[in-house]
MILO-305338 format. One record per residue: z, x, y of N, C-alpha, C in turn. Coordinates in steps of 0.001 Angstrom, whole numbers, plus 500000, padded with zeros to 6 digits. Layout:
N
ZXYZXYZXY ...
***
This chain:
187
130696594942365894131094595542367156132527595153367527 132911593867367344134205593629367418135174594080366330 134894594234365522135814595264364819136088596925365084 134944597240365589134759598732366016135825598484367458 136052597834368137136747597518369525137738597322368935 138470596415368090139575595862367799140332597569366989 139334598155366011140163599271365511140233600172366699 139867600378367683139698601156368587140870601310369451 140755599985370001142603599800370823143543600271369913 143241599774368884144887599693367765144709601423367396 144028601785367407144225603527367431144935604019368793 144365603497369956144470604220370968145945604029371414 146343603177371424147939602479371373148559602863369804 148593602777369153149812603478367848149491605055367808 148009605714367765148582606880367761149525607139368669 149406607646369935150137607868370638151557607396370822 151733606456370058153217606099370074153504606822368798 152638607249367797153036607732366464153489609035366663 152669609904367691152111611328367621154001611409368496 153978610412369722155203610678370787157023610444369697 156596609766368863157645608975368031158109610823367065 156870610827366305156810611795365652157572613118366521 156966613302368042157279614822368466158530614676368904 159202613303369340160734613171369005161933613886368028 161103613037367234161873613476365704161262614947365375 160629615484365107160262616790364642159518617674364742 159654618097366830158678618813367506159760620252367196 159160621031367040159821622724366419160903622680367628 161136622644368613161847623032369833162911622792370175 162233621119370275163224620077370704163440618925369868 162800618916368759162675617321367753164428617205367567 164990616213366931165633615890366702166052616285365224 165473616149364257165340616762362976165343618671362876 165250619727363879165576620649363982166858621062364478 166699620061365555168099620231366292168960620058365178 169109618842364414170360618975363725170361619399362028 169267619961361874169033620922361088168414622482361256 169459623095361581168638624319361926168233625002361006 167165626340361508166542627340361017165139626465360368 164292627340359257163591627329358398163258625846357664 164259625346357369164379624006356519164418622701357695 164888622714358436164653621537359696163371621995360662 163027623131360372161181623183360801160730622384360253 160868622779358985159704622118358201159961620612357721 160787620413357399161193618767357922160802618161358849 161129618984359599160472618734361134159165617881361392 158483619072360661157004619194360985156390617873359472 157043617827358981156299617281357583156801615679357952 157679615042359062158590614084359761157051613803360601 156857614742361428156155614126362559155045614258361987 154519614975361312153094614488360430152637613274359674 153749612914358936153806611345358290153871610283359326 155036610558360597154719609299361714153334609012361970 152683610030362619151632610327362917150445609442362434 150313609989360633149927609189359842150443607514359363 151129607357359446151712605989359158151512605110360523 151200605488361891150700605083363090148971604485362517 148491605889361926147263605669361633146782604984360249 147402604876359551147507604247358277147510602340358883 148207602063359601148922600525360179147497600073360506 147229601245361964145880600466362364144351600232361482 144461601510360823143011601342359712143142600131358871 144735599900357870144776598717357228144774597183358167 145218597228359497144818595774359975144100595406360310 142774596651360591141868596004361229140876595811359898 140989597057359180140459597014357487138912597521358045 139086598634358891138148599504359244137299600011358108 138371600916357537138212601547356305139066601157355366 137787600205354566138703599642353490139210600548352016 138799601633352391138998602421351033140351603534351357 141034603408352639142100604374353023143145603903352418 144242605070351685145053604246350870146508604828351604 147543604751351110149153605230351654148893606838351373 148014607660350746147931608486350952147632609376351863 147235608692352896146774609131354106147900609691354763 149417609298354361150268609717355222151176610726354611 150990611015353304151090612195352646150241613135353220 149268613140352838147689613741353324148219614160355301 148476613338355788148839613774357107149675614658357460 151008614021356666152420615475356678151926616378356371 151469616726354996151322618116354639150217618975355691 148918618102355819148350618678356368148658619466358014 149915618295358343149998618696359672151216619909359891 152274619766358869152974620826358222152468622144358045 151282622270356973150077623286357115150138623651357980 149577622902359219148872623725360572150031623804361349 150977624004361911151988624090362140152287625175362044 153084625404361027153261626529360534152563627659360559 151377628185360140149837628695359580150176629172361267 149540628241362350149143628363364082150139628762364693 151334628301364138152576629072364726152870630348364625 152670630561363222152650632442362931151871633445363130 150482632475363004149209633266363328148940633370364654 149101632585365668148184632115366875148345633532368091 149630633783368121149961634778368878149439636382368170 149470636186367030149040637254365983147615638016366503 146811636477367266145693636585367105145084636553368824 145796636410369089145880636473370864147089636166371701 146954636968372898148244636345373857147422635311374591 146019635590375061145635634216376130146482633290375929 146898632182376798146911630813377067145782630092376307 144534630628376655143745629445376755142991629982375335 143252630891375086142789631130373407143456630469372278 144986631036372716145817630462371479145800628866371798 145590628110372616145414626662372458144016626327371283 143069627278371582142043626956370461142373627454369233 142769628723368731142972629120367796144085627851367283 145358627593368270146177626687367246145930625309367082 144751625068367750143659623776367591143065623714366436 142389624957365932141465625156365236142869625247363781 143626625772363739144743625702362325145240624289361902 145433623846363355146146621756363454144760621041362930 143732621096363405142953620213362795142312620627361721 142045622057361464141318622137359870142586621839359220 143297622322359067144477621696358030144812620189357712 144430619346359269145198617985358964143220617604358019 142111617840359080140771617643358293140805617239357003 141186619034356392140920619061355203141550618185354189 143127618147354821143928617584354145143768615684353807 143375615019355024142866614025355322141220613645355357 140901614315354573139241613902354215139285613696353387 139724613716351882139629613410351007140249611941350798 140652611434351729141761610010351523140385608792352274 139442609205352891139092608743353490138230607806353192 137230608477352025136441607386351905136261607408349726 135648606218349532135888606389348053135193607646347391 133877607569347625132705608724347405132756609714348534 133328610715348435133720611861349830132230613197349498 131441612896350222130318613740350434130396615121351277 129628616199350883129835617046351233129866617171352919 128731616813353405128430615810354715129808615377355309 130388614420354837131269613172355659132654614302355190 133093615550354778134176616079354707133631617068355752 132516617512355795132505618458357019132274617969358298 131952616698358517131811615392360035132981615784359983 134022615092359491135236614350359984136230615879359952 136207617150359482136602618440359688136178618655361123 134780618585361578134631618923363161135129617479363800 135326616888363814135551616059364668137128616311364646 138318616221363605139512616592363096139659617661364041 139037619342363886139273620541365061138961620109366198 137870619527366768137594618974368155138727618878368635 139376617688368058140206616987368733141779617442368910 142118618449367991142981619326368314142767620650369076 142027620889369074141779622343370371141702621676371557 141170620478371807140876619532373056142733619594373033 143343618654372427144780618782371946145423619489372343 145695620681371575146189621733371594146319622519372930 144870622391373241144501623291374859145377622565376088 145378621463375734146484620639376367147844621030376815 148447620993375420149661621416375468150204622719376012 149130623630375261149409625086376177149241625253377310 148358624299378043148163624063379617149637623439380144 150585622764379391151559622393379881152487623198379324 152395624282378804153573624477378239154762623881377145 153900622867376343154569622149375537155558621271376008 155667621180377080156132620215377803156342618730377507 157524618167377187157463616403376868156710615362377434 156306615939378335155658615015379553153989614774379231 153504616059378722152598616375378211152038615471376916 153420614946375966152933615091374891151905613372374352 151995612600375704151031611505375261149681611595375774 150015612626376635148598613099376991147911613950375755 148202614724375466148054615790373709147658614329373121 148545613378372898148254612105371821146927611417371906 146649611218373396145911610224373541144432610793373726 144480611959374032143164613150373791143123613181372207 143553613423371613143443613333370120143417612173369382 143685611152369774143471609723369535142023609690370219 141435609695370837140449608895371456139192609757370851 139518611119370194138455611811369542138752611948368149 139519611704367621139059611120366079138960609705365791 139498608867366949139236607139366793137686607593366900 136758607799368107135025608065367925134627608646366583 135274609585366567134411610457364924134737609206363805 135823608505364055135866607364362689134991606515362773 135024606015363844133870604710364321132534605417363964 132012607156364333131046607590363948130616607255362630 131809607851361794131181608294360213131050606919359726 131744605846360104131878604616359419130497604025359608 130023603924360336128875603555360760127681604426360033 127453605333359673126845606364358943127185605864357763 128093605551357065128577605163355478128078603598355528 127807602662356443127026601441356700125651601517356819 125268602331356833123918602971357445123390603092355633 124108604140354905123836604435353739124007603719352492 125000602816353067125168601456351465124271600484351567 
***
């Protein structure tokens, strides 16, 4: 139980400094990495920048608390791309697919977290079951449409964006503590 608490804080405090660090450096709009790279190629820098922070936030806390002892530096590969993926994918599609407000926050919920999911389930555990890739996929979309719906409620707004963090931190920190406990359950 004290480890489940101890990884818990250390999620809830680095994501959000990862996710805020990250939308610094390479939020499509305003990051810093677009700004002084424009067009096409400082997007995606951009986006593949604040995906790795992101991950390397979450990489720090899993290895100190040694939650999950089987997560390796791939996780923050696995994060960029995946979050790069959805990015992109939700950016082109989302409006494609609705004008709502409150749709396109799910739809570009639903592109951000199956992409980072998919991309980041496989890093997760040694033996990746059909089961524990589709848990941690719903829990992964949860927490970006929760996310996401956020942001479009603010308008993408800076002010917004540790709130976006810390809603998405606090629902895949549970789904980890979930599945981990389920993979203790089964060894």
């Amino acid at each position: 139980m004290e480890q489940q608490k101890r990884f818990f804080a250390g999620w809830m405090i680095l994501n959000p400094l990862g996710f805020t660090l990250g939308s610094w450096l390479g939020a499509t709009t305003n990051g810093l990495i677009p700004l002084l790279i424009p067009g096409t190629i400082g997007i995606i820098l951009g986006d593949l920048v604040f995906g790795a922070v992101i991950g390397l936030a979450q990489y720090l806390v899993i290895q100190r608390t040694k939650y999950l002892l089987t997560i390796m530096a791939w996780w923050v590969i696995a994060s960029s791309i995946g979050f790069t993926l959805g990015a992109r994918i939700g950016s082109n599609l989302t409006y494609r697919i609705t004008q709502d407000w409150v749709l396109a926050g799910i739809t570009f919920g639903i592109f951000m977290g199956g992409s980072l999911g998919i991309a980041t389930a496989f890093t997760l555990f040694k033996t990746t079951s059909r089961a524990q890739i589709v848990a941690w996929l719903i829990v992964s979309i949860t927490a970006w449409v929760i996310g996401e719906s956020i942001a479009f409620a603010f308008t993408f707004s800076l002010k917004a964006v540790p709130l976006v963090a810390l809603a998405i931190a606090a629902i895949t920190g549970l789904g980890l503590i979930y599945l981990r406990s389920q993979i203790s359950k089964d060894a």
